[in-house]
N, C-alpha and C positions, 0 to 999 in steps of 0.2 A: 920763658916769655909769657907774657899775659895772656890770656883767653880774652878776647873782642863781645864786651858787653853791652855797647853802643854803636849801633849801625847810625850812621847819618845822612839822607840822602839831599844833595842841595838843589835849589833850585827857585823860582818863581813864582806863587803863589796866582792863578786867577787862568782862565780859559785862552784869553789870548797867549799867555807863554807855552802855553801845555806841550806845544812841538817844538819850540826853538830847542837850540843846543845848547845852551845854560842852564839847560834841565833835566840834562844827561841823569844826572843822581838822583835824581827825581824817578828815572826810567828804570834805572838800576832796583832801587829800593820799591819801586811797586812789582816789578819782576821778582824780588823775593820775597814779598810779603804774599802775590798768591802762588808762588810753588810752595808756602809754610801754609797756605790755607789760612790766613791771621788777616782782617780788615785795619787800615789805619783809620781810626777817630779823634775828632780834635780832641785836646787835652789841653785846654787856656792857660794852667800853670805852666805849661813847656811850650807855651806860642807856637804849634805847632801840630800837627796830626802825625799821633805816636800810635804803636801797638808791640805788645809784649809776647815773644815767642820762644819755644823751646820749652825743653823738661825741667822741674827741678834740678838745682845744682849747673842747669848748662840752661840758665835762663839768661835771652838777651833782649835790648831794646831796641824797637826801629824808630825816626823818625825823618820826619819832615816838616822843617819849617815854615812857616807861613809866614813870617816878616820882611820877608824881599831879602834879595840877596846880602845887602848890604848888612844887616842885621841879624844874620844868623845866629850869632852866636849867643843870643839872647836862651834863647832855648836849648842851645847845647848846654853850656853852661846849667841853666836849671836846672834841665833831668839828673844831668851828672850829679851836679852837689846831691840836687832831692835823694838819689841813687847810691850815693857813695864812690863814682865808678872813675879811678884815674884817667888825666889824659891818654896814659898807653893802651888804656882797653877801649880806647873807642877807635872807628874806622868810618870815616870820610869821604863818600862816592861822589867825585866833584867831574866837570869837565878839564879838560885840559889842551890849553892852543897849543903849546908846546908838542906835541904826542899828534901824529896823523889815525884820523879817522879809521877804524881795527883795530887799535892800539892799547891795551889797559898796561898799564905798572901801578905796583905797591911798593911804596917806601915812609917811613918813618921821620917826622922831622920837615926840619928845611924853612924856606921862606913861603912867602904867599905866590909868590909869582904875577901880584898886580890882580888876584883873584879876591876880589872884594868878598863873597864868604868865607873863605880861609884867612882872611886879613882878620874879620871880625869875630871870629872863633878865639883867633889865637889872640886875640884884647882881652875876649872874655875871661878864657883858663889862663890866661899867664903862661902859658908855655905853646910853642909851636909842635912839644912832642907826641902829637897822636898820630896814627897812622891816616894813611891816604888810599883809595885807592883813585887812581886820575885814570878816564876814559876822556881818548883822544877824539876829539874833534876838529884838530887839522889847525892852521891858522890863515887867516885872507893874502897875509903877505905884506901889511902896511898896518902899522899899530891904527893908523886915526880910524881904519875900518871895524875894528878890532869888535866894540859897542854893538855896531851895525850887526857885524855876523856873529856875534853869541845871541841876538837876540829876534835872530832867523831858523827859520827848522834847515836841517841840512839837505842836500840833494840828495833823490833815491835813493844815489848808489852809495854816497856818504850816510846815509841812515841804515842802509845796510850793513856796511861795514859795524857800523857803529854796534847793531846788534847783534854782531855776532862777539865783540868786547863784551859786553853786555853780558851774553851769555859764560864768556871765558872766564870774565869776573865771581860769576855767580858756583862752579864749576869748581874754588877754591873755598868755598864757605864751610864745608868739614873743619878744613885746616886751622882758619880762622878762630871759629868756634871754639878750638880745641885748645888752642895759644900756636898750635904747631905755625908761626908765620915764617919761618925761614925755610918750612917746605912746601905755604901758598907760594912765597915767592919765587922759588926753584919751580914750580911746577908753570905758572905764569909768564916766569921770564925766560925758559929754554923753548916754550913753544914756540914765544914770541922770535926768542934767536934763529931756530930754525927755519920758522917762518922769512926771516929775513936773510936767510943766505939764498934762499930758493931762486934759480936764473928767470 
């Protein structure tokens, strides 16, 4: 499997979004950019605040978009082609209504799920095949809310949760790195199982 050459984190660009839950990957990707000690700075040709971390040989990119969600994929796109880096080595920190709040999965593939950054990524590259990783933020329970609460911070306890995904996410990035992704996912997805048998 591929080694993950592109981190992506999505989200909203400007002060008012900075705590809503659409900007989980946003949360994600600043959480790893300072445990690598690496500041992100804009970068105009990738629409976006990127920074490059890692050793020789195990060099990867982060970013962060700045063209509203809607247009993310403007900048993925870019770095990638600028980069040379296929869809499967990049990885994808998005929210996820589907997934309750604690919740990370990684998988490969798939549709957009009505996630207007993953819809415009995958316009961009022609293929929906990079990876994901989706931290769960729960859903209101009524699609027409749906706008409303991605574009709210979540409750305490819901933000709690949330950071500890966050961390769990972060926890697989060896793995990642390495290409080993079918033992980030074993290692992600049997906590998560365990976690959910617990009475």
């Amino acid at each position: 499997m591929s080694a993950i050459r592109l981190i992506v984190g999505l989200g909203n660009p400007g002060r008012e979004y900075e705590t809503t839950r659409h900007n989980a990957g946003f949360w994600w990707v600043d959480k790893l950019a300072a445990g690598k000690g690496v500041a992100l700075a804009a970068e105009k040709k990738f629409h976006g605040l990127a920074a490059r971390s890692g050793a020789a040989g195990k060099e990867f990119w982060l970013l962060e978009p700045q063209t509203f969600m809607n247009r993310s994929g403007q900048g993925v796109a870019a770095l990638a082609h600028f980069y040379k880096i296929a869809p499967e080595e990049i990885l994808v920190a998005h929210d996820e209504l589907d997934l309750p709040p604690g919740t990370v999965r990684l998988k490969q593939g798939g549709g957009h799920g009505g996630h207007n950054g993953l819809k415009d990524i995958i316009a961009h590259l022609g293929t929906p095949n990079f990876w994901r990783l989706r931290l769960g933020i729960g859903h209101p329970g009524n699609r027409e809310e749906v706008v409303n609460y991605v574009l709210n911070a979540p409750r305490r306890e819901e933000q709690e949760l949330i950071e500890t995904a966050l961390e769990k996410g972060l926890s697989v990035l060896p793995q990642l790195l390495a290409g080993d992704i079918q033992a980030a996912m074993l290692k992600l997805h049997t906590n998560e199982a365990k976690k959910d048998k617990q009475p």
